[in-house]
FIGU-910460 format. One record per residue (C-alpha): x, y, z. Coordinates in steps of 0.2 Angstrom, whole numbers, padded with zeros to 4 digits, always signed. Layout:
N
XYZ ...
This chain:
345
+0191-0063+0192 +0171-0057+0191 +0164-0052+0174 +0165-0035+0172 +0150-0025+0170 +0145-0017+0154 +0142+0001+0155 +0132+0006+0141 +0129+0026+0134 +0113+0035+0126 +0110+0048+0119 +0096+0057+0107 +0102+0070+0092 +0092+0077+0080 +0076+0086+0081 +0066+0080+0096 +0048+0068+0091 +0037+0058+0101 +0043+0042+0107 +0061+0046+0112 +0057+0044+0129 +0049+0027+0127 +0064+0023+0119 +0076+0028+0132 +0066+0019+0143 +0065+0003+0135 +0086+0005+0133 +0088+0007+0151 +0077-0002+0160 +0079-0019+0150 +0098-0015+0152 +0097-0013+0170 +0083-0027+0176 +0089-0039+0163 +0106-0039+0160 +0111-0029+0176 +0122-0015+0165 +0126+0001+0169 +0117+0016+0160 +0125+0031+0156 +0115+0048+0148 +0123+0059+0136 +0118+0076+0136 +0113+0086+0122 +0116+0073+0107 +0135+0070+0102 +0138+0088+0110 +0139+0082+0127 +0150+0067+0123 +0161+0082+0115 +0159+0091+0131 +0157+0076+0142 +0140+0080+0151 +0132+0065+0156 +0121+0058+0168 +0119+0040+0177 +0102+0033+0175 +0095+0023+0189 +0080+0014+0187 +0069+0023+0196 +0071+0038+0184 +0067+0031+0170 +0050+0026+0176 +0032+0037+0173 +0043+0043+0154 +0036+0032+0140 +0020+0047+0141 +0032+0060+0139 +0036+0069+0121 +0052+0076+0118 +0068+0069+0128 +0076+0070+0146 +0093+0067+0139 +0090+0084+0129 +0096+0087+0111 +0105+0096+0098 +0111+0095+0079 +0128+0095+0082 +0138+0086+0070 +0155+0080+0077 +0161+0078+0059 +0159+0094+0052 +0173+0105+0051 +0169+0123+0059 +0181+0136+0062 +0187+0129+0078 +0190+0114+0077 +0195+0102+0060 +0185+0083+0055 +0193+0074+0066 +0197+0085+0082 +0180+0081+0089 +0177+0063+0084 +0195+0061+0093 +0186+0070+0110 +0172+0061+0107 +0183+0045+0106 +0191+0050+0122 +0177+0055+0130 +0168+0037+0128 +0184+0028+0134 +0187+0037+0150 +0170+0035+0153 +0171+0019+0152 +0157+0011+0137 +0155-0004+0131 +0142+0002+0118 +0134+0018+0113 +0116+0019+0107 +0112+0033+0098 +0093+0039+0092 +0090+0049+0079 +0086+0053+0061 +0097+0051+0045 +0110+0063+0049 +0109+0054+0067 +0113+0037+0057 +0123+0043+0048 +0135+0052+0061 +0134+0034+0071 +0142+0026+0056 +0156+0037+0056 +0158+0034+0074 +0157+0015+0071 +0172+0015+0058 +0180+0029+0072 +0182+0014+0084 +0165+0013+0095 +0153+0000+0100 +0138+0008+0091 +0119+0004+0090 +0109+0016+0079 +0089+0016+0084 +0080+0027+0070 +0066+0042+0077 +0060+0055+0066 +0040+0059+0060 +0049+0062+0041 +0047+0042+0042 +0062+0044+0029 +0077+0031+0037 +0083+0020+0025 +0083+0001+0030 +0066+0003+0041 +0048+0000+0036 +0043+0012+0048 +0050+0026+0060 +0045+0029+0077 +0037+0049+0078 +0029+0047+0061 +0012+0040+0070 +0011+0053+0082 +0015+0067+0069 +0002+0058+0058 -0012+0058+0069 -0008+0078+0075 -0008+0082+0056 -0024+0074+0052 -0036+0081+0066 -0029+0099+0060 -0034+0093+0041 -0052+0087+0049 -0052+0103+0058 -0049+0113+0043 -0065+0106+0033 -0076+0114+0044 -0067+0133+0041 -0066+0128+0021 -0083+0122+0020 -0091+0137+0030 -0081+0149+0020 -0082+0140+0003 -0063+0140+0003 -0047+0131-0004 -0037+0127+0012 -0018+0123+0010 -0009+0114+0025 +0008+0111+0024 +0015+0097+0033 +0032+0094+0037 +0043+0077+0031 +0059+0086+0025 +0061+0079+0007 +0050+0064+0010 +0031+0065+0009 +0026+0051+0019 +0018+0061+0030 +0008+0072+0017 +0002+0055+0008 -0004+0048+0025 -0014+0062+0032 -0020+0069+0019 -0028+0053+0013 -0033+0049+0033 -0040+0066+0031 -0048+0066+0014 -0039+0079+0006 -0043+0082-0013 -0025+0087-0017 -0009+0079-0011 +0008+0088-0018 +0024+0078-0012 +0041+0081-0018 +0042+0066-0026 +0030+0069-0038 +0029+0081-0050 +0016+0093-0051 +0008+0106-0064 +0001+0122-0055 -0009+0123-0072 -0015+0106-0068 -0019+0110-0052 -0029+0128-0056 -0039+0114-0069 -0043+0103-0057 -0048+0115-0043 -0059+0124-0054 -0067+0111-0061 -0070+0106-0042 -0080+0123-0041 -0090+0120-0056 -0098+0105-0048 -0103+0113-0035 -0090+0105-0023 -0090+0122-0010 -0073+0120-0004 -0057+0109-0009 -0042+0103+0006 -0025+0104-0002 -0011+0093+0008 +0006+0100+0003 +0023+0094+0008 +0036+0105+0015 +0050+0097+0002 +0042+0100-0014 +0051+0114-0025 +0049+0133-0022 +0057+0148-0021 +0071+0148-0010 +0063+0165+0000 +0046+0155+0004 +0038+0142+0012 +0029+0129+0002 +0011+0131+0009 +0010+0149+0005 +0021+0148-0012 +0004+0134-0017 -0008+0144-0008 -0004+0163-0020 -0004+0150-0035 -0020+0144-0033 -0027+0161-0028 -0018+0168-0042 -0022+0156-0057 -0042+0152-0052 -0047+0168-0043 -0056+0157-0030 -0053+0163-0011 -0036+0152-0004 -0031+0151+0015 -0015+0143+0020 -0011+0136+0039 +0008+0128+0043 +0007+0117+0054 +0026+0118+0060 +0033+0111+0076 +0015+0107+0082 +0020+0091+0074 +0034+0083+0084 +0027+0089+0103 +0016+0081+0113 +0015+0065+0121 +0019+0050+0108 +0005+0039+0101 +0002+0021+0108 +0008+0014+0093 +0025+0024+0095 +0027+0019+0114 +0026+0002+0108 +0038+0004+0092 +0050+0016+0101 +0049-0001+0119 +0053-0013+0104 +0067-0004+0098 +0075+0000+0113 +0073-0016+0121 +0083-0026+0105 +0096-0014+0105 +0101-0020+0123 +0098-0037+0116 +0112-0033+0103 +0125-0026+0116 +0121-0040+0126 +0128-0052+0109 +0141-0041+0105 +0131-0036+0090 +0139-0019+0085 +0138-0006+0071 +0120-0009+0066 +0105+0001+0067 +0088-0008+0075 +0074-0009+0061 +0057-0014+0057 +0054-0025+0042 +0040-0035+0038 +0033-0033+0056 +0048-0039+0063 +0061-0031+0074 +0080-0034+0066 +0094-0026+0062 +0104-0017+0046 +0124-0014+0045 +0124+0008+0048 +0134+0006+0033 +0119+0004+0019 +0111+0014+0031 +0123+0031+0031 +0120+0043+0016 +0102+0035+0009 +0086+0044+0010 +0068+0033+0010 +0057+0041+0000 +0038+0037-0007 +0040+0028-0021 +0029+0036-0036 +0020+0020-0039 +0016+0019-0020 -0002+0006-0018 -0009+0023-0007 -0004+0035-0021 -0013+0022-0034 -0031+0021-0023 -0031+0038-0018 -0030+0044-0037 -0043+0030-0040 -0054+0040-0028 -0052+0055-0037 -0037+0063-0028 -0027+0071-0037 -0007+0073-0035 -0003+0090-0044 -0003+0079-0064 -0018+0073-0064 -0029+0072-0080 -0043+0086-0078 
């Protein structure tokens, strides 16, 4: 009796990023040319296997992708778990279930962020082959060194921070740009000591606005004409505002010196990835078909050390990766004068 051949699922939840695309490709087309599988696309995240929208992926379609931000699979945040007013916890894991069997998987790779993980791990215990691959520009998945979409984001939100010197310094402004990384400030560390801001505020440190009016001021008083203030979208203020302008009226408010605020917003996950995304996004996708192709289930694809492995979706589910305060950039930034919102003026 012939082998049969494994028929393998993909889909893409979450918020959209660079590098999705690469990923789908290096998925597909190492489980086609290489292991001769069948690909199948799932629609709209885990709403389309709730639905059962999907598409067979030949090889041809998925080449020319790897330049292509966002996803051809199309996302959403649906979260099968969730109970809503239609359906209970378990109504839609159970189509979801039934959905994947009719159709005939072997395995299910799912790309995503934390909740994307997360949702993969309850599938996982629910009875389906999974294969988690980790994408969000937060950089915040636990068990990985390193996110694909956090490069692209990274380089988008440090051109806007070295375009904003020239407005600050022609104005002899304060300029606040907020960055996005949910509760993480991985990426307000990274650009704004890529692009030489003088203040970085992150939700995992704890700032002082009477600090921060201190230092800025004292900023003035040297004759420094204009000061870049990095500030992450997570860190604490009021509920009815967003964090750049809530920092933004502070400063204005406590030193009386002119304060402009830009957010950057959704500018940050479009666009075509970065080449160091293609090539993280290639080397995730390509080892999760090497894990199908073992028999390795319930594990997400990860990057430790510079190597490509794997970590159970068990440790992974429920766990956020934040910047550690004792971070090495946080201590040679501060070093170099930068100061993080507790800084001694």
């Amino acid at each position: 009796m012939p082998k049969k051949t494994k028929r393998i699922g993909i889909l893409t939840a979450g918020g959209d990023c660079p590098g999705i695309n690469a990923a789908i490709r290096g998925v597909g087309k190492t489980a086609i040319l290489e292991y001769g599988m069948e690909v199948i696309g799932i629609s709209s995240g885990f709403l389309g296997l709730i639905n059962k929208e999907y598409v067979v992926l030949e090889e041809a379609q998925l080449s020319g992708i790897i330049t292509l931000g966002g996803t051809i699979l199309g996302t959403s945040r649906e979260n099968p778990f969730k109970k809503d007013s239609i359906f209970n916890s378990t109504e839609k894991p159970s189509l979801i279930k039934k959905h994947y069997d009719e159709l005939e998987l072997d395995a299910l790779v799912c790309i995503g962020g934390n909740g994307t993980q997360r949702t993969a791990s309850y599938l996982s215990d629910f009875g389906l082959n999974i294969i988690g691959i980790p994408k969000t520009i937060d950089n915040d998945v636990w068990g990985t060194d390193v996110t694909f979409g956090f490069d692209s984001a990274l380089m988008i939100a440090t051109d806007s921070i070295d375009r904003l010197h020239t407005t600050a310094n022609s104005h002899k402004r304060i300029m606040v740009i907020e960055v996005m990384g949910h509760h993480a400030g991985w990426l307000a560390l990274y650009s704004g000591i890529a692009g030489g801001g003088d203040m970085i505020l992150m939700p995992e440190i704890e700032f002082d606005t009477s600090i921060m009016a201190k230092y800025l001021k004292k900023r003035a008083i040297n004759k420094k004409p204009y000061s870049i203030v990095v500030v992450a979208e997570g860190i604490p203020c009021p509920k009815n505002q967003k964090a750049g302008d809530f920092i933004a009226e502070k400063i204005q408010e406590l030193t009386g010196l002119e304060t402009r605020e830009t957010i950057l917003g959704y500018l940050q996950r479009g666009g075509s990835p970065s080449p160091n995304d293609r090539l993280l996004a290639t080397k995730y996708g390509t080892y999760a078909v090497e894990l199908i192709a073992q028999g390795i289930y319930g594990v997400m694809v990860s990057s430790r050390n510079d190597a490509i492995t794997a970590v159970p979706l068990k440790e992974v589910a429920g766990k956020l990766r934040t910047v550690p305060p004792d971070h090495p950039l946080i201590q040679k930034a501060m070093r170099m004068g930068v100061c993080f919102g507790n800084c001694q003026v």
